[in-house]
C-alpha positions in Angstrom: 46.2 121.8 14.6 43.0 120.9 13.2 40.0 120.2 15.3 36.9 118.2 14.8 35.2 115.3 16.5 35.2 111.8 14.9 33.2 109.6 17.4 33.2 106.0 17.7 30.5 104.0 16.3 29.9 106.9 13.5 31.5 106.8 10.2 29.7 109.5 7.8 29.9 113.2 8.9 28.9 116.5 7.2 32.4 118.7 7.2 32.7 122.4 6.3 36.4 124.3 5.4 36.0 127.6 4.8 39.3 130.1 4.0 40.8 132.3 6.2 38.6 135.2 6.6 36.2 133.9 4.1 38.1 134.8 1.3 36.3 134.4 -1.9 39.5 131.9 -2.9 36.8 129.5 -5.4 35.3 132.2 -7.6 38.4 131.2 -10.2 37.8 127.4 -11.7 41.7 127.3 -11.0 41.1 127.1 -7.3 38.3 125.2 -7.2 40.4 122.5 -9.7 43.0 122.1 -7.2 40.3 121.2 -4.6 38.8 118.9 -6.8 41.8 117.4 -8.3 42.6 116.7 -4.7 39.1 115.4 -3.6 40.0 113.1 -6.5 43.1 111.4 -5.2 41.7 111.1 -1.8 39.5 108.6 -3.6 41.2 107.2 -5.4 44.3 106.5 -3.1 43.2 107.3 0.2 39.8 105.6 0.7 38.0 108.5 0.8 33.8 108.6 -0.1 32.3 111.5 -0.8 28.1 111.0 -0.9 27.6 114.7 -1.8 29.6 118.1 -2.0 29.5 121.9 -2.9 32.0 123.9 -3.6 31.3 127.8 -2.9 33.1 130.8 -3.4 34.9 130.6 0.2 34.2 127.5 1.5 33.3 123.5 1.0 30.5 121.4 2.4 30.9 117.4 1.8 29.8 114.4 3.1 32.1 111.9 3.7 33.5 109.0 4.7 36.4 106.5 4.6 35.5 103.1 2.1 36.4 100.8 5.0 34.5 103.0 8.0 38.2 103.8 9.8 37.7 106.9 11.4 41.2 107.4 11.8 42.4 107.2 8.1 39.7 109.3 7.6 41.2 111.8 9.8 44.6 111.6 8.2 42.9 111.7 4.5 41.4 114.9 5.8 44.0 116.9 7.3 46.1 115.5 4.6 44.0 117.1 2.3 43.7 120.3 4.0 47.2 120.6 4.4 48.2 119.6 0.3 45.1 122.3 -0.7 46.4 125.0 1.5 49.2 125.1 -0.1 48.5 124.8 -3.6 46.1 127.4 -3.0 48.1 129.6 -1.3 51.0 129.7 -4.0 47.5 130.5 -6.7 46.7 132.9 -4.6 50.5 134.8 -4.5 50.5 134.3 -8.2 47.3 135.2 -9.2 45.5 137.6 -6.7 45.8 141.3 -5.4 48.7 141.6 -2.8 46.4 142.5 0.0 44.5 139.4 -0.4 47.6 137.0 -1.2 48.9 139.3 2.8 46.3 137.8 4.5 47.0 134.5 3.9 50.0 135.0 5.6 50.2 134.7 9.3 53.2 135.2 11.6 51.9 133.2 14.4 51.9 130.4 12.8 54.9 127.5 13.7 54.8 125.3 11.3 53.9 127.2 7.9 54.1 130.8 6.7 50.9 131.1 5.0 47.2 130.0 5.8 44.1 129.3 3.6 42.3 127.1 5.8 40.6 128.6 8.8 41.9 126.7 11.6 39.6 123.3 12.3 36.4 122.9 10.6 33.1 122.1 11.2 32.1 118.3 11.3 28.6 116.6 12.3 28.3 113.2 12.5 25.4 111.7 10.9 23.4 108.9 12.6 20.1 108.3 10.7 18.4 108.5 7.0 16.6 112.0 8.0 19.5 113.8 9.1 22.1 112.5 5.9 18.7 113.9 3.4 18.4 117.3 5.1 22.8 118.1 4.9 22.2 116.9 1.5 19.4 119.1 0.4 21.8 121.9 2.6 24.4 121.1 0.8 22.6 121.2 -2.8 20.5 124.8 -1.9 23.6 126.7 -0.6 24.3 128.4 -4.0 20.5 128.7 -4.3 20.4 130.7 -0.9 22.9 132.6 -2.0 21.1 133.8 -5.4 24.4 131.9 -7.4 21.6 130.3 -9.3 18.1 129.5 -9.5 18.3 125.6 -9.6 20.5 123.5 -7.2 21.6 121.6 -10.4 22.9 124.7 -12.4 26.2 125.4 -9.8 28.8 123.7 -11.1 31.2 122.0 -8.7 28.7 120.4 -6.8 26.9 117.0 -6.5 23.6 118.4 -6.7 23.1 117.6 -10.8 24.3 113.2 -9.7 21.0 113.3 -7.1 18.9 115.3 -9.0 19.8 114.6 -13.0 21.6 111.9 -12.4 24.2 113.3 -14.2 27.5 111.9 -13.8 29.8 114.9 -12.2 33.1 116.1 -11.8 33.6 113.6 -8.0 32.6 110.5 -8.1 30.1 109.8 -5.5 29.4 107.3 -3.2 26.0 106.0 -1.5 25.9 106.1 1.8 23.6 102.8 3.1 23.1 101.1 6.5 21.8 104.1 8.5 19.0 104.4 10.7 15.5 105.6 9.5 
């Protein structure tokens, strides 16, 4: 069961899935396109917003939230996407990496499934003022920086960071985030 806190009053949060044992699952653009593909119909059809995103070699940082500011469809779109990627990823990952990676991903403890590419909950902040959305996004937009991926924010390519600094349309579609406190 996934875990996170969506509290009343707040509508846009910073999340973070990363893969079971950080598994470097994103370092094919296949992966990655099933995330994205996915990120895509949760726009389109589930209300989902995302303001900014990065997509990294074993995990996803976005900020989100739902069109109409209803926490709880928001928590459906998101465990509904966790649960459609995990699979779809984990079926890549049989057909298209080592055995002892594709092992991992399979967990015996596990009720309801027989494989696992999502760590267990995520990591969710909710975000209350002007200051705090600008510094996830610049967090958001360095991560491949930090990580020596590249030497611009811009250059990595599933991310937001070429839309707020290029304005550059991208591969999401994003969505401003207004109305919070300075």
């Amino acid at each position: 069961m996934d875990s996170y806190k969506l509290i009343d009053g707040v509508y846009v949060y910073f999340v973070t899935f990363t893969t079971i044992d950080w598994l470097p699952v994103f370092i094919n653009p296949e992966p990655a396109q099933i995330l994205l593909d996915s990120l895509q119909f949760c726009i389109t059809e589930k209300h989902l917003r995302i303001h900014a995103y990065v997509i990294m070699p074993n995990h996803i940082h976005m900020i989100v939230y739902d069109a109409e500011f209803d926490n709880l469809r928001l928590q459906k779109t998101l465990t509904s996407l966790r649960k459609f990627t995990g699979s779809k990823l984990a079926n890549y990952i049989d057909q298209n990496f080592a055995k002892s990676i594709s092992a991992v991903t399979r967990n015996k403890k596990l009720n309801d499934r027989t494989r696992q590419v999502w760590q267990p909950g995520w990591h969710s902040e909710g975000l209350i003022s002007e200051k705090f959305l600008h510094q996830k996004v610049e967090y958001i937009h360095e991560n491949p920086v930090r990580k020596g991926y590249v030497r611009l924010a811009e250059y990595w390519e599933n991310s937001s960071a070429g839309f707020w600094i290029r304005a550059e349309e991208g591969k999401i579609p994003i969505s401003l985030v207004i109305g919070l406190e300075e």
